[in-house]
C-alpha positions as CSV (number, residue, x, y, z in Angstrom):
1,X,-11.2,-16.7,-24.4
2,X,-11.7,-15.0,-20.7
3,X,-12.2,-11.3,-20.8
4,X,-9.7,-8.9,-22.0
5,X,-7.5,-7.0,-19.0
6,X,-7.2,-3.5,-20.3
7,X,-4.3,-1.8,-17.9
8,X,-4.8,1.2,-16.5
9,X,-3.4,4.0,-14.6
10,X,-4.2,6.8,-12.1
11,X,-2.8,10.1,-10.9
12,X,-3.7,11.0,-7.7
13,X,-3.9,14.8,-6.3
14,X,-2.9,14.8,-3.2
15,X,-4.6,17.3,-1.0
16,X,-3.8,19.1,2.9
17,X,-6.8,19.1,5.0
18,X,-5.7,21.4,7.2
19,X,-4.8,18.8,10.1
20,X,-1.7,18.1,11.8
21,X,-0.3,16.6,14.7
22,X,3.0,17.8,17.0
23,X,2.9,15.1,19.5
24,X,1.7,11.3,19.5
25,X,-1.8,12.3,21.0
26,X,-2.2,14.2,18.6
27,X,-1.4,11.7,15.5
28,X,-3.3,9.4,17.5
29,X,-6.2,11.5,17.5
30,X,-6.1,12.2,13.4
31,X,-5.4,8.2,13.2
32,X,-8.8,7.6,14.7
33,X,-10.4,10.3,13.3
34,X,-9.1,11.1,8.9
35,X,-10.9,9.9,6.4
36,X,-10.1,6.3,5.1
37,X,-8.5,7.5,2.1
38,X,-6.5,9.4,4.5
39,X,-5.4,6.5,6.0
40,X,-4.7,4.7,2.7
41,X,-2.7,7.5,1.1
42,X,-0.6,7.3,4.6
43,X,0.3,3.8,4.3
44,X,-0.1,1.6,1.2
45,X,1.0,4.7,-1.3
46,X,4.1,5.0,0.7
47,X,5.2,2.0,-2.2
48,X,5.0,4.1,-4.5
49,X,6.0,8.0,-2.5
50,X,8.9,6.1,-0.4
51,X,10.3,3.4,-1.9
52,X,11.6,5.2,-4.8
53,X,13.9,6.8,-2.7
54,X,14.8,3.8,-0.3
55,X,13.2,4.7,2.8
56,X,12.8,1.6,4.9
57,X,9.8,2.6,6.4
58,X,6.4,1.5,4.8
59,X,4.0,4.6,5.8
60,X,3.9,8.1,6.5
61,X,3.5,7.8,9.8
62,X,6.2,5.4,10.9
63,X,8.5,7.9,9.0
64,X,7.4,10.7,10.8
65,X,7.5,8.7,14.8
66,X,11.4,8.2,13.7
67,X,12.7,11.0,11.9
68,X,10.6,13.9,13.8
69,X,9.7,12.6,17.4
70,X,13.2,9.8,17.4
71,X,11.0,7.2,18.4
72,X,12.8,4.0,16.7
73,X,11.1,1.4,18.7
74,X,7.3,2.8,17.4
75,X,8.7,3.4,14.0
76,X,9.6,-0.5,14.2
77,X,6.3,-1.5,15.1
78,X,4.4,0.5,12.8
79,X,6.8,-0.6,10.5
80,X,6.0,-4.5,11.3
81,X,2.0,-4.0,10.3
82,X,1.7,-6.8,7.2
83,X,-1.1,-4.9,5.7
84,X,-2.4,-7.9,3.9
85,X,-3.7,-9.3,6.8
86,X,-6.0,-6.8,7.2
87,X,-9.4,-7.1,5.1
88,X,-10.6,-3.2,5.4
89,X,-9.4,0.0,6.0
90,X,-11.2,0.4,9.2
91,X,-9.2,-2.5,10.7
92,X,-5.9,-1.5,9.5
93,X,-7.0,2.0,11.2
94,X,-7.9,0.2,14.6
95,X,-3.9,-1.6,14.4
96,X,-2.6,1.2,14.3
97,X,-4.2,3.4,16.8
98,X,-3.6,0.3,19.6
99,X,0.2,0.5,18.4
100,X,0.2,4.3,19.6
101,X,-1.5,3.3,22.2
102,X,0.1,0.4,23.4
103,X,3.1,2.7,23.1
104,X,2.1,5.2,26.0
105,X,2.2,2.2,28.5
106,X,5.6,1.1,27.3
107,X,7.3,4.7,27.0
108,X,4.7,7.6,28.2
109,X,7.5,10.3,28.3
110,X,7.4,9.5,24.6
111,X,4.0,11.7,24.6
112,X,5.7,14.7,25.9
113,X,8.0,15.0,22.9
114,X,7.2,17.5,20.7
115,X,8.0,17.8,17.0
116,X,9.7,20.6,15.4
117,X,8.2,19.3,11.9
118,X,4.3,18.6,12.5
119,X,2.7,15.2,10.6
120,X,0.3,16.7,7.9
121,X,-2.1,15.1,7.0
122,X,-2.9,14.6,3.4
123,X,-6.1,13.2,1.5
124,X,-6.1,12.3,-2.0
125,X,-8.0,12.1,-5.2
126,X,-7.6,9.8,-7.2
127,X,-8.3,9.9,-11.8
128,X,-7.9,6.6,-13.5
129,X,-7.4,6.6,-16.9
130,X,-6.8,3.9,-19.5
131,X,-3.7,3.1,-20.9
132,X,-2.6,1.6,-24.8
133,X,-1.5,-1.7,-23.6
134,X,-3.9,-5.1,-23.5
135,X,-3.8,-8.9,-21.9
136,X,-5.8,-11.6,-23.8
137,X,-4.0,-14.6,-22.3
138,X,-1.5,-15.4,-20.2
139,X,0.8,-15.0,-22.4
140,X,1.0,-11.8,-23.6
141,X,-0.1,-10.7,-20.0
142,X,3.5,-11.9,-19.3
143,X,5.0,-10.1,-22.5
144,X,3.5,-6.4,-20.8
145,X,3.7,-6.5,-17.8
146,X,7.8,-5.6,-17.9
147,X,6.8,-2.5,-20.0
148,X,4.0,-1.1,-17.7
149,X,5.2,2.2,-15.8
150,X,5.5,1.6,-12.1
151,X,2.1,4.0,-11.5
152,X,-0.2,1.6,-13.9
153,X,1.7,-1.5,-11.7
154,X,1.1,0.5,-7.9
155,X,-2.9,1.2,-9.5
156,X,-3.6,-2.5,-10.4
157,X,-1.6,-4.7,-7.6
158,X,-1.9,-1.8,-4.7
159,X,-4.4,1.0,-5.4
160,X,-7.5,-1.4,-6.7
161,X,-7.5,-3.2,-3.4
162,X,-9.5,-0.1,-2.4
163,X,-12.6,-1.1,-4.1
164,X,-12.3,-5.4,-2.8
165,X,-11.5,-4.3,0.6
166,X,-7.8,-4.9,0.4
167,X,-8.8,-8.6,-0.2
168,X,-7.3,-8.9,-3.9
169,X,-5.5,-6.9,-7.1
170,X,-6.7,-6.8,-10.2
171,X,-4.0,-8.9,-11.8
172,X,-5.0,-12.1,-9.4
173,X,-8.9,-11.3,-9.8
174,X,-8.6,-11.3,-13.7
175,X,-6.5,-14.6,-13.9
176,X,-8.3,-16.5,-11.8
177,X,-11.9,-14.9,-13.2
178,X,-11.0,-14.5,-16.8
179,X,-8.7,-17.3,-17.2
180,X,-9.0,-20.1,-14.2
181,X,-6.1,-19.9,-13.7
182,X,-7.1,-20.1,-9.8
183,X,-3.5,-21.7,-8.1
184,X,-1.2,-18.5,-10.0
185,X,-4.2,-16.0,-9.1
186,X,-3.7,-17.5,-5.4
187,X,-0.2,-17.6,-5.6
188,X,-0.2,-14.2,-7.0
189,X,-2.6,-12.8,-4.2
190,X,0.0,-14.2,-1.5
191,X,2.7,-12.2,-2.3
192,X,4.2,-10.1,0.7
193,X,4.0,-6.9,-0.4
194,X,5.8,-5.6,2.6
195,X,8.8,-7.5,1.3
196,X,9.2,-5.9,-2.1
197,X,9.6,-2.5,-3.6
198,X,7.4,-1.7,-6.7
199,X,10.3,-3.3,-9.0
200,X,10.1,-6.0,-6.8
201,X,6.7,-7.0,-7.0
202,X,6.8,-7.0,-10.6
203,X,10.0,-8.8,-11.0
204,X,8.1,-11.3,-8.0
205,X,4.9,-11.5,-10.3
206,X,6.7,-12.5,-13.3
207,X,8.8,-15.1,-11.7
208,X,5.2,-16.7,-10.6
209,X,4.0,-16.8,-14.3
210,X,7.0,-18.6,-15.1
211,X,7.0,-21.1,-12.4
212,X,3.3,-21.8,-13.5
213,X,4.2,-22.2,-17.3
214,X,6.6,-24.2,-16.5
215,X,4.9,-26.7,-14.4
């Protein structure tokens, strides 16, 4: 028998730091300049900040291009970043800044705007703590995961990708590690987040165990 998965959880206190930005030079400027946890807590924790209450926009900062500055077609573009193809922070960082920039040759009067509502811009720390509930096989992996809350679920499939460079989730990296199960940890891996709410990604993660039992 592979390793046992232990599921965890985290908390995360989000912090100001003091910056903000009224115009697109300016959120341009804290783009290239925050912290990379800055950049995280700005983008992939908008699954679990936004989509609980249905915003269709998947960071902080393509939220605050449309509904402060009016600038749909940005918002859109932001918005169109599949942050799985990027392998660190750094280069996610870099997409976005040539997306604002890009933007200044397209519209430049869009720079003149300026918002009523600054951008703040938050940092976070995060405490990880371990929860009651254990995986020994596939099976009873399957059998927890619908009763995990969606904060241990964002920490494991969203949150861990932190420390592998975004490249994988805990779930995938313990199936394929702890029980060679390499084609579901692959398939697993694939999925497109930007596709799927929290609830969708575990509903979307399930369905995959099941096709693979099946088979």
């Amino acid at each position: 028998m592979g390793e046992v998965f232990q599921f965890r959880s985290s908390a995360s206190l989000e912090m100001l730091t003091g910056r903000k930005a009224h115009t697109l030079e300016e959120l341009l400027h804290l783009v290239r300049t925050c912290t990379e946890s800055s950049i995280f807590y700005h983008t992939f924790s908008a699954f679990l900040k936004m989509r609980e209450v249905n915003v269709p926009y998947n960071s902080d900062f393509a939220l605050w291009v449309y509904r402060e500055l009016g600038e749909k077609a940005l918002a859109e573009r932001m918005m169109a970043v599949d942050f799985s193809e990027y392998n660190t922070v750094e280069s996610l960082r870099t997409r976005l800044e040539g997306i604002i920039e890009g933007h200044k040759n397209f519209r430049p009067t869009a720079f003149e705007k300026k918002a009523d509502e600054p951008f703040y811009l938050h940092d976070v720390q995060r405490f990880v703590y371990l929860t009651d509930k254990f995986a020994y096989d596939l099976k009873s992996f399957r059998e927890i995961l619908p009763t995990i809350s969606l904060y241990s679920l964002y920490y494991h499939f969203i949150e861990s990708r932190l420390e592998t460079k975004l490249q994988t989730d805990d779930f995938s990296n313990w199936i394929e590690k702890s029980l060679g199960l390499s084609g579901l940890a692959h398939r697993i891996r694939g999925i497109d987040i930007s596709a799927y709410d929290l609830e969708g990604l575990r509903g979307r993660i399930i369905s995959l165990i099941d096709e693979d039992v099946r088979t």
